[in-house]
Backbone as XML, in Angstrom:
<?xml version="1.0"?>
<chain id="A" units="angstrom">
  <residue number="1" name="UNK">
    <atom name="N" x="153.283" y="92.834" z="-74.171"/>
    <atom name="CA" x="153.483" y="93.067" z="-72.756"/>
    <atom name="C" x="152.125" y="93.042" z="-72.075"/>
  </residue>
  <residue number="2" name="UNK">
    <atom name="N" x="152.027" y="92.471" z="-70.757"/>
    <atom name="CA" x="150.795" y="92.308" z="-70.124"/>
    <atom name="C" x="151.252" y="93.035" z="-68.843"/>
  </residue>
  <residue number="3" name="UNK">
    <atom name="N" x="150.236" y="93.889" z="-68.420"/>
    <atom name="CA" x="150.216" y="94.658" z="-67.431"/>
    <atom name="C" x="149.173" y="94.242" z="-66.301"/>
  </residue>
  <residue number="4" name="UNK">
    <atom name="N" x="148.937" y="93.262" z="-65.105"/>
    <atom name="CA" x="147.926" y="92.410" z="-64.745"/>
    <atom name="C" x="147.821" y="93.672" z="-63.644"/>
  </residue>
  <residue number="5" name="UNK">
    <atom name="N" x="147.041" y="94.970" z="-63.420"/>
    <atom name="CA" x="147.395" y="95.377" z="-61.804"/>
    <atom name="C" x="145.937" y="96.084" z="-61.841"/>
  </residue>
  <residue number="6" name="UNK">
    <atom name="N" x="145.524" y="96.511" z="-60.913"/>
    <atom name="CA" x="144.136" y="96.830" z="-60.851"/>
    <atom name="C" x="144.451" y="98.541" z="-61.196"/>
  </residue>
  <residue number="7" name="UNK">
    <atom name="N" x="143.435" y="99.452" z="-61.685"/>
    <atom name="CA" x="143.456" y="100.435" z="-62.047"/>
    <atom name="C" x="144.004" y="101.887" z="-60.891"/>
  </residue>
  <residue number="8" name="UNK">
    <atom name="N" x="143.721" y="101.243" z="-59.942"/>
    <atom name="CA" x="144.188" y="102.782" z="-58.661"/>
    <atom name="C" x="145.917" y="102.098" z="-58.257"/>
  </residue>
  <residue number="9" name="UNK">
    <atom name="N" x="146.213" y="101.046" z="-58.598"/>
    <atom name="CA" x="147.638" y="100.749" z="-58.915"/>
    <atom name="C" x="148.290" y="101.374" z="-60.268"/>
  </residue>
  <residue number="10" name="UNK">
    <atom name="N" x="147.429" y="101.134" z="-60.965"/>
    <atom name="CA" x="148.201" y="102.094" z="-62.257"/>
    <atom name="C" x="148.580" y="103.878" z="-61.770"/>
  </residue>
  <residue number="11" name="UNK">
    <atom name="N" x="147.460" y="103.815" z="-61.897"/>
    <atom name="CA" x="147.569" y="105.614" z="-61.682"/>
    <atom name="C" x="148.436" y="105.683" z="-60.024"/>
  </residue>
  <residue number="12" name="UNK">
    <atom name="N" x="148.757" y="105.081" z="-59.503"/>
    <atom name="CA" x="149.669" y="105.738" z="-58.516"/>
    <atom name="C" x="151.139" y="105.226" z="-58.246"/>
  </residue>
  <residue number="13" name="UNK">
    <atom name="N" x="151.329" y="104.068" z="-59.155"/>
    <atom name="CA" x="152.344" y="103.577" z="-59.265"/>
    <atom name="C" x="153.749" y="103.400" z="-60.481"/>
  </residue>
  <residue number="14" name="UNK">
    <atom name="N" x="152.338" y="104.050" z="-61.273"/>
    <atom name="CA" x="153.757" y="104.163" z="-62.676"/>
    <atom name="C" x="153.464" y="105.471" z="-62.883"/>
  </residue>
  <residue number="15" name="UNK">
    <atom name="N" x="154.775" y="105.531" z="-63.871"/>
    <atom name="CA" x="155.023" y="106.831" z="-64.200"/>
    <atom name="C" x="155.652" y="107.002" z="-65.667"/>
  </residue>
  <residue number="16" name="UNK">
    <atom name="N" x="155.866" y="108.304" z="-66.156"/>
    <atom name="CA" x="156.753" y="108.519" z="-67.409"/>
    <atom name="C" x="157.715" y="109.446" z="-67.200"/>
  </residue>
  <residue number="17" name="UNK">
    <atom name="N" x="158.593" y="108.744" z="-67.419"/>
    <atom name="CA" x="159.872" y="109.513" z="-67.004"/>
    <atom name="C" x="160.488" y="110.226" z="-68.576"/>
  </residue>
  <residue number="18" name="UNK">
    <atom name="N" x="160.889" y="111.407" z="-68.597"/>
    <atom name="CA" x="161.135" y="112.084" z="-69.619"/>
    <atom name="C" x="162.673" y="112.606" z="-69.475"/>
  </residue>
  <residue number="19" name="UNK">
    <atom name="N" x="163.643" y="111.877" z="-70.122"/>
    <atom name="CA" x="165.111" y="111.936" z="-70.030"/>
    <atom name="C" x="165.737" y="112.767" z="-70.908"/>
  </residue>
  <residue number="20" name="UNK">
    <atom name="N" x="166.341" y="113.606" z="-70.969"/>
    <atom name="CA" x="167.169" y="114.503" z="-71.994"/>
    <atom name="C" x="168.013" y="113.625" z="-72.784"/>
  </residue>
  <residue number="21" name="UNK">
    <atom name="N" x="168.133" y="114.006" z="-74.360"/>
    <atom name="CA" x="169.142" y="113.099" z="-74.579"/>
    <atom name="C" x="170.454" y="113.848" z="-74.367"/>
  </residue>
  <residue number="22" name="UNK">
    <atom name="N" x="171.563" y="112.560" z="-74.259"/>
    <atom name="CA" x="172.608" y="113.388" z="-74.110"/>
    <atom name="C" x="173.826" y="112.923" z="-74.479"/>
  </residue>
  <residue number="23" name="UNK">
    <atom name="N" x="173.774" y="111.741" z="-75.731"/>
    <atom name="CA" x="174.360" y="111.264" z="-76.123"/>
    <atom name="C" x="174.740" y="109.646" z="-75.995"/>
  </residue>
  <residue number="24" name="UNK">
    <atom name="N" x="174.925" y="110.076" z="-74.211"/>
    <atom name="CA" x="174.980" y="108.641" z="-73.534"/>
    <atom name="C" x="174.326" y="107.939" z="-72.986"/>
  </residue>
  <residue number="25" name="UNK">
    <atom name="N" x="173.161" y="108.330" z="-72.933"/>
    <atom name="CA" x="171.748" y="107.740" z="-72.383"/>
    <atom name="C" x="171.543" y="107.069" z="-73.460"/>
  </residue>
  <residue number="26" name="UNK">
    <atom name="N" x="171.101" y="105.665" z="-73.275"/>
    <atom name="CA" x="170.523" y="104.847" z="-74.639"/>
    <atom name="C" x="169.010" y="104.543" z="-74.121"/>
  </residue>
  <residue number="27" name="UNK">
    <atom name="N" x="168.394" y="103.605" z="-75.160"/>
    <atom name="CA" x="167.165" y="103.495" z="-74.721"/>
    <atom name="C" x="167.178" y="101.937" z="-73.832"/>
  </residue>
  <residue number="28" name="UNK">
    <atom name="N" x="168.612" y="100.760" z="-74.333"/>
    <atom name="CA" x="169.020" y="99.767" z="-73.748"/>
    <atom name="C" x="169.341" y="100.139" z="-72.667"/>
  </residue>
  <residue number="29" name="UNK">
    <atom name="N" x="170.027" y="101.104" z="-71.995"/>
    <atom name="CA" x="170.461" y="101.556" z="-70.644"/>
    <atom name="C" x="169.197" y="101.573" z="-69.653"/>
  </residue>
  <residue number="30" name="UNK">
    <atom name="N" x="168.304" y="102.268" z="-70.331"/>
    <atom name="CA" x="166.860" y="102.984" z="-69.866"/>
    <atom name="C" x="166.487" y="101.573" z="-69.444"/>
  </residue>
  <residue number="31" name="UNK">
    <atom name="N" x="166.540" y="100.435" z="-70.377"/>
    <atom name="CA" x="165.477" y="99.500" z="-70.128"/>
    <atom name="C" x="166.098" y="98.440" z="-68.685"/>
  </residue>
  <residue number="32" name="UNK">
    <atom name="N" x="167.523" y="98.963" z="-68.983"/>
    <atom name="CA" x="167.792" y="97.916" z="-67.579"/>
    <atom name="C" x="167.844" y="98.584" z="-66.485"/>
  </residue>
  <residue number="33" name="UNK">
    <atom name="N" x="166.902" y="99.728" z="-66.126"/>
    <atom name="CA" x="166.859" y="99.950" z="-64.962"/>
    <atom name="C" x="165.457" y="99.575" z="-64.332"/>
  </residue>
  <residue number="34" name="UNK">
    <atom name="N" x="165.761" y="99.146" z="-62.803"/>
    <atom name="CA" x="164.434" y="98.484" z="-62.035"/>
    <atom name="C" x="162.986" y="99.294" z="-62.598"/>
  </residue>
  <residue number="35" name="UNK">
    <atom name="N" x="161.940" y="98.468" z="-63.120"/>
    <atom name="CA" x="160.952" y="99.100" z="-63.270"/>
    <atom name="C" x="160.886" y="99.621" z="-64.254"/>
  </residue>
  <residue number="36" name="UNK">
    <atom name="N" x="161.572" y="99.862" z="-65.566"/>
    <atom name="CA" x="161.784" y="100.302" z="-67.226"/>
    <atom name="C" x="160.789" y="99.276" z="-67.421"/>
  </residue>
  <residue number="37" name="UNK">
    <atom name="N" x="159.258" y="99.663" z="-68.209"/>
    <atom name="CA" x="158.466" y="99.054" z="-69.195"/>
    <atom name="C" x="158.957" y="98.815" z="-70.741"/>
  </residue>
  <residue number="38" name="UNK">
    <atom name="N" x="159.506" y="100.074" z="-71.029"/>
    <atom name="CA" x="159.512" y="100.425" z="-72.295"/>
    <atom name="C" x="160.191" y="101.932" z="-72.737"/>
  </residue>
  <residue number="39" name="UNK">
    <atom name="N" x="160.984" y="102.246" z="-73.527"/>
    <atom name="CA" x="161.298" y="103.278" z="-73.673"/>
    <atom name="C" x="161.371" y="103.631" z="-75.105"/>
  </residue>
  <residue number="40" name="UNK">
    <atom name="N" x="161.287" y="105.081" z="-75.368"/>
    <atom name="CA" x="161.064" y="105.315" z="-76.918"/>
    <atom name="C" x="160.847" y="107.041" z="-77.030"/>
  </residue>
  <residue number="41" name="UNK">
    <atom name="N" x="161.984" y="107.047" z="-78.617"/>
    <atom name="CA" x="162.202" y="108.456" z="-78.112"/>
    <atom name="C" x="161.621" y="109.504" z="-79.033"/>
  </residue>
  <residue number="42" name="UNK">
    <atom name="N" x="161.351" y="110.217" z="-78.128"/>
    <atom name="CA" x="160.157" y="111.411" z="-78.571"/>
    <atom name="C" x="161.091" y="112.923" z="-78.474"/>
  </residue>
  <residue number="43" name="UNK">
    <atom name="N" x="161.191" y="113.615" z="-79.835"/>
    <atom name="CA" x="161.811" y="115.028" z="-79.768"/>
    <atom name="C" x="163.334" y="114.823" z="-79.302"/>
  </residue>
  <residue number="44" name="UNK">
    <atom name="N" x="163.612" y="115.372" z="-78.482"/>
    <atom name="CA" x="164.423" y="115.472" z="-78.053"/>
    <atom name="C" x="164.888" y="114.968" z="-76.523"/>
  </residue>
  <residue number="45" name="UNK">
    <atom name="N" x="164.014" y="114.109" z="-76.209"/>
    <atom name="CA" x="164.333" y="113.715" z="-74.894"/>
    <atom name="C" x="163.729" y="111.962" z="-74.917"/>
  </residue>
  <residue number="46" name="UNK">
    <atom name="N" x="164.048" y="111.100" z="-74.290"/>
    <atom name="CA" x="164.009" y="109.698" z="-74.433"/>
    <atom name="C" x="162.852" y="109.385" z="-73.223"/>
  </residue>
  <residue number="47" name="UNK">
    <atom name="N" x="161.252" y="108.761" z="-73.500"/>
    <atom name="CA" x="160.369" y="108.484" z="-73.033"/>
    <atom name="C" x="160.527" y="107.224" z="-72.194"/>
  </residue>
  <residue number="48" name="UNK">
    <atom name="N" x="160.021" y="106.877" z="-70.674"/>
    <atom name="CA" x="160.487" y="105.653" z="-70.172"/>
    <atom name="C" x="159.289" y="105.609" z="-69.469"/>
  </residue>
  <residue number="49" name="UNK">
    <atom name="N" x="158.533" y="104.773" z="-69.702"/>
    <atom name="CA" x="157.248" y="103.894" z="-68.661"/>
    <atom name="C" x="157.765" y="103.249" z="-67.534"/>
  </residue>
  <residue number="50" name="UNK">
    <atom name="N" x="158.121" y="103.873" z="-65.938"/>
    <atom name="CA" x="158.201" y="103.018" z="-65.151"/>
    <atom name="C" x="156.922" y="102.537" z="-64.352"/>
  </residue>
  <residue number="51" name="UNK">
    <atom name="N" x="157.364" y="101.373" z="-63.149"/>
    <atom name="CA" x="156.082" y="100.515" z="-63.083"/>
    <atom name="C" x="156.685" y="100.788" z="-61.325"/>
  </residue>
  <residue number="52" name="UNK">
    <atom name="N" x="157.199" y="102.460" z="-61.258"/>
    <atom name="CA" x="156.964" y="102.919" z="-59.868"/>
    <atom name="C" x="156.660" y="104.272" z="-60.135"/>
  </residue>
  <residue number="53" name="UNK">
    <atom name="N" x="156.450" y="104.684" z="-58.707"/>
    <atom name="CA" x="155.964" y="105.555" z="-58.521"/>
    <atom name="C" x="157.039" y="106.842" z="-58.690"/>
  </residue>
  <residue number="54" name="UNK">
    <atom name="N" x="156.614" y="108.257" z="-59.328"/>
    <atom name="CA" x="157.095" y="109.516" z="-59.988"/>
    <atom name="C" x="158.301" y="109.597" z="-58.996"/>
  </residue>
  <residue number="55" name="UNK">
    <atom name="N" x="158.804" y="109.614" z="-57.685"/>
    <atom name="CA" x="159.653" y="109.831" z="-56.943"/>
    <atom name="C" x="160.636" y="108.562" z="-56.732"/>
  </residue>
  <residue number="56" name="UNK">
    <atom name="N" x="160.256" y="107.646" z="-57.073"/>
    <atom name="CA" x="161.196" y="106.388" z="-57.235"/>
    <atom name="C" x="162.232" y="106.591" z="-58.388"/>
  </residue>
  <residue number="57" name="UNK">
    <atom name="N" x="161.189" y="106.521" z="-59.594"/>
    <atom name="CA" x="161.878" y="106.606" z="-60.805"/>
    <atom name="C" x="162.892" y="107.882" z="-60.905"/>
  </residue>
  <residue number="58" name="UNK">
    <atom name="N" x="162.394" y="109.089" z="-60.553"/>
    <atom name="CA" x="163.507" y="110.067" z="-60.307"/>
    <atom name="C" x="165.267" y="109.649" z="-59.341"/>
  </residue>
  <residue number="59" name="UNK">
    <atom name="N" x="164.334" y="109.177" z="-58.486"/>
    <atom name="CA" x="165.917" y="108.692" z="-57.545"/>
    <atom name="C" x="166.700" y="107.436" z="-58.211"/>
  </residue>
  <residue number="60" name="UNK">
    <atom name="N" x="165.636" y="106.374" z="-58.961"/>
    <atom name="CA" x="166.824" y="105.582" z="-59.742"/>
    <atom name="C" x="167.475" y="106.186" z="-60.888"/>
  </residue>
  <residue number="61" name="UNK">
    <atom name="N" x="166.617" y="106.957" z="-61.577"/>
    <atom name="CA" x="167.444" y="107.932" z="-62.900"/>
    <atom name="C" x="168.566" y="108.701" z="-61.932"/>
  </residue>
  <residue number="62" name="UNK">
    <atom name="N" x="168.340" y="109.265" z="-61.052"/>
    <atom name="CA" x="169.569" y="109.524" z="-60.226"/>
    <atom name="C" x="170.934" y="108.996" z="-59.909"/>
  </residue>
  <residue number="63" name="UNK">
    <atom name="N" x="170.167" y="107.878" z="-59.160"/>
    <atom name="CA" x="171.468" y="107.015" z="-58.671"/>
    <atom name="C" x="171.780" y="105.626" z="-59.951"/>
  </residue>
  <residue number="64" name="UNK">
    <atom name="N" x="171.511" y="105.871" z="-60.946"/>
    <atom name="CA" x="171.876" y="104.989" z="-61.685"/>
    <atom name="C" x="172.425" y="105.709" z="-63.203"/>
  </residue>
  <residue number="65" name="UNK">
    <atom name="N" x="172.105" y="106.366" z="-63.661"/>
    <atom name="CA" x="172.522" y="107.261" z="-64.816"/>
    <atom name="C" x="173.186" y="108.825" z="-64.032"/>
  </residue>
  <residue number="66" name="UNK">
    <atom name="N" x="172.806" y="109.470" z="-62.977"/>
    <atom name="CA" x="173.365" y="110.511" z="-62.721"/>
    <atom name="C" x="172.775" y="111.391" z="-63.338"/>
  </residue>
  <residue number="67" name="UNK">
    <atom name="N" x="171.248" y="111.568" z="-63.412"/>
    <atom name="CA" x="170.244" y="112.588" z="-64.722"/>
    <atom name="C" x="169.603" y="113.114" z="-63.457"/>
  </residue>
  <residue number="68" name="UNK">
    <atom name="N" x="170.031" y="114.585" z="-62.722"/>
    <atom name="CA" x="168.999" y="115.315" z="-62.324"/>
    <atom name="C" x="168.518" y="116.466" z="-62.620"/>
  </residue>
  <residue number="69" name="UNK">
    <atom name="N" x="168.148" y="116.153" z="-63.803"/>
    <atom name="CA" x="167.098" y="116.851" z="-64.390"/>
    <atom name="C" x="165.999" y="116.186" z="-65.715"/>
  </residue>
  <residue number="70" name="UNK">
    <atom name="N" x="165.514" y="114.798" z="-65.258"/>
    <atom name="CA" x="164.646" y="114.053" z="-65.676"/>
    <atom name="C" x="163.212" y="114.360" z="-65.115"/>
  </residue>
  <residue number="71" name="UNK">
    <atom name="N" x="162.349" y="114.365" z="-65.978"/>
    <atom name="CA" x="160.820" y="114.715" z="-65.115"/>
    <atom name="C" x="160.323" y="113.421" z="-65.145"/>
  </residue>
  <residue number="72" name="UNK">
    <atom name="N" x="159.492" y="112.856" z="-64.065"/>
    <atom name="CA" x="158.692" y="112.212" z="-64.316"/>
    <atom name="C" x="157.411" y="112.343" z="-63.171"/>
  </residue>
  <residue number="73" name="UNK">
    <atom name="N" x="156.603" y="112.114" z="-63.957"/>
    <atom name="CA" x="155.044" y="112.081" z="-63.420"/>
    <atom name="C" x="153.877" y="111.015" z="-63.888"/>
  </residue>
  <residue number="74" name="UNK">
    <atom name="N" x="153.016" y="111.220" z="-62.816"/>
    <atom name="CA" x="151.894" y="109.956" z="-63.065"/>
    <atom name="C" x="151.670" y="110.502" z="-64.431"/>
  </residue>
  <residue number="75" name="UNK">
    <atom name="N" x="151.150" y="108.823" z="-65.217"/>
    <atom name="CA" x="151.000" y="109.035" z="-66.285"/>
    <atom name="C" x="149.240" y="108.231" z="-67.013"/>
  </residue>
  <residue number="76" name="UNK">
    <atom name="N" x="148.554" y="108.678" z="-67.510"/>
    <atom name="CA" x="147.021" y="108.503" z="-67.557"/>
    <atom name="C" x="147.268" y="106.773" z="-68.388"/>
  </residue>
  <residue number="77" name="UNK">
    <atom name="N" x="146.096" y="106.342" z="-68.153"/>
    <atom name="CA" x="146.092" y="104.745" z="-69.012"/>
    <atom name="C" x="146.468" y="105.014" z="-70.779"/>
  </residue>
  <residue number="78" name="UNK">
    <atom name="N" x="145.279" y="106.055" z="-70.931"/>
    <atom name="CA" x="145.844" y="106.197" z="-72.198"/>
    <atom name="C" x="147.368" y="106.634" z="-72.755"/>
  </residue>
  <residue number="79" name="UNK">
    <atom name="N" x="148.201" y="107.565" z="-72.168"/>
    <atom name="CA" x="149.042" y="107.892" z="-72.769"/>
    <atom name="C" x="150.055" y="106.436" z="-72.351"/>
  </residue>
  <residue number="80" name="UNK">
    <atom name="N" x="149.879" y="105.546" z="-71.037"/>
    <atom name="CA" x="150.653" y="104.603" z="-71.493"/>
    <atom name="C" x="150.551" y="103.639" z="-72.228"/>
  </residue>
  <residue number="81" name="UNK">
    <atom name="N" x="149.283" y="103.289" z="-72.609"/>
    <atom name="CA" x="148.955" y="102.642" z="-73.821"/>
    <atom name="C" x="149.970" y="102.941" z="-75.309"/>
  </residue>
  <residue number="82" name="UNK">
    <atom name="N" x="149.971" y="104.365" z="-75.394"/>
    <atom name="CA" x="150.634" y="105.122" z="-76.189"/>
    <atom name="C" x="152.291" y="104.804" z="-76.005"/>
  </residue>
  <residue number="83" name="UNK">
    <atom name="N" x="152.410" y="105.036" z="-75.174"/>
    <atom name="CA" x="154.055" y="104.941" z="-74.709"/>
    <atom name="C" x="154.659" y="103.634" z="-75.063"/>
  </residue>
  <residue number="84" name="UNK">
    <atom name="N" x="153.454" y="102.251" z="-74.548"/>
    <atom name="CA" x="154.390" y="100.810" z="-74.529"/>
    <atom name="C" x="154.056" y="100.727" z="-76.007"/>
  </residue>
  <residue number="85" name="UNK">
    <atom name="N" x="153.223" y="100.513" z="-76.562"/>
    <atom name="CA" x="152.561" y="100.513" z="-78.088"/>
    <atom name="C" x="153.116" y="101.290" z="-79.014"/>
  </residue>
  <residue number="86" name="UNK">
    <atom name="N" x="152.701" y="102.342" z="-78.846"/>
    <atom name="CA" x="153.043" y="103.172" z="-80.005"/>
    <atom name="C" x="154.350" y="103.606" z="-80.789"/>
  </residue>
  <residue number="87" name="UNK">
    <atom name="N" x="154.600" y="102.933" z="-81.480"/>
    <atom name="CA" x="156.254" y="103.206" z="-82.183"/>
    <atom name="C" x="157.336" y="101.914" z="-81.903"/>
  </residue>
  <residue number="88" name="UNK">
    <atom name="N" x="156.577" y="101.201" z="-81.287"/>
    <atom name="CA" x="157.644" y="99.450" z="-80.988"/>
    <atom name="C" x="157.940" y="98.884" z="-82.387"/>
  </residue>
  <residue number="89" name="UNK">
    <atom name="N" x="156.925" y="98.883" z="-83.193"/>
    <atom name="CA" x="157.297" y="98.382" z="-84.795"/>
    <atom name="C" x="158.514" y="99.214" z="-85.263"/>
  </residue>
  <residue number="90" name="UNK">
    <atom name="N" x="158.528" y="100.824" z="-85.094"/>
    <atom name="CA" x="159.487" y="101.460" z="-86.320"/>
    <atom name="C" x="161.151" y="101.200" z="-85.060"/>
  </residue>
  <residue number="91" name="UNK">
    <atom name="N" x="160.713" y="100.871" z="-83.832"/>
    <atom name="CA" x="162.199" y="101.261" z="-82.610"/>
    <atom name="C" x="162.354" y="99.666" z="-83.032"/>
  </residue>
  <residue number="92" name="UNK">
    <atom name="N" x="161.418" y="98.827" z="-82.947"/>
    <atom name="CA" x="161.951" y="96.901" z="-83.516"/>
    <atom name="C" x="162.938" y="97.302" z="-84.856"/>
  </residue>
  <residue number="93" name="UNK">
    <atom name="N" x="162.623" y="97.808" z="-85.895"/>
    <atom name="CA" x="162.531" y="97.844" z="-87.059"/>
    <atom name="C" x="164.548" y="98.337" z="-87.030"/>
  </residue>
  <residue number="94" name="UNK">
    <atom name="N" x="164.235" y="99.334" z="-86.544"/>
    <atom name="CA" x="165.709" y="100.573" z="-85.930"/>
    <atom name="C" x="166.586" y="99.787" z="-85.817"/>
  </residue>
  <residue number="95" name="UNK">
    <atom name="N" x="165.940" y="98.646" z="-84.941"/>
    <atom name="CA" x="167.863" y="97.762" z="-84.084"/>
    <atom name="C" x="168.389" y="96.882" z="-84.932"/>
  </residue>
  <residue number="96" name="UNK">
    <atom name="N" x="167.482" y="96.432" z="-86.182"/>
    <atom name="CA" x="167.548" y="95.207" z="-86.818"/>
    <atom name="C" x="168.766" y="95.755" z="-87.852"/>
  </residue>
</chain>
């Protein structure tokens, strides 16, 4: 995945949205909503890189899954480095 945006676009435009699981939330659901980078699930709640801003992504987890009680907040370069990267081999590995 290539991310082409200048750095004060990152930090004010994406976010990590942190979803409860709840059975019916998938991580395929996650990804077809506007602005889903990547999703991957951590503990007990399902991790989602969007490529808007913390109050967007809340209102589409809203009006598209019906989740209000999802957090999401700006999220630092590094931890999304972490987020799109980290664990795509063992979640590739999962679907196969």
């Amino acid at each position: 995945m290539l991310i082409d945006t200048g750095l004060d676009e990152l930090r004010e435009n994406y976010c990590l949205a942190m979803v409860p699981h709840n059975g019916q939330i998938t991580r395929q659901r996650l990804l077809e909503i506007e602005g889903c980078l990547g999703v991957r699930p951590r503990g007990d709640a399902l991790h989602a890189v969007f490529a808007v801003e913390p109050e967007r992504s809340r209102a589409l987890l809203g009006r598209e899954l019906g989740i209000e009680d999802g957090r999401c907040t700006r999220i630092a370069l590094e931890e999304m480095f972490v987020e799109l990267a980290g664990g795509q081999d063992r979640e590739q590995q999962a679907e196969r």
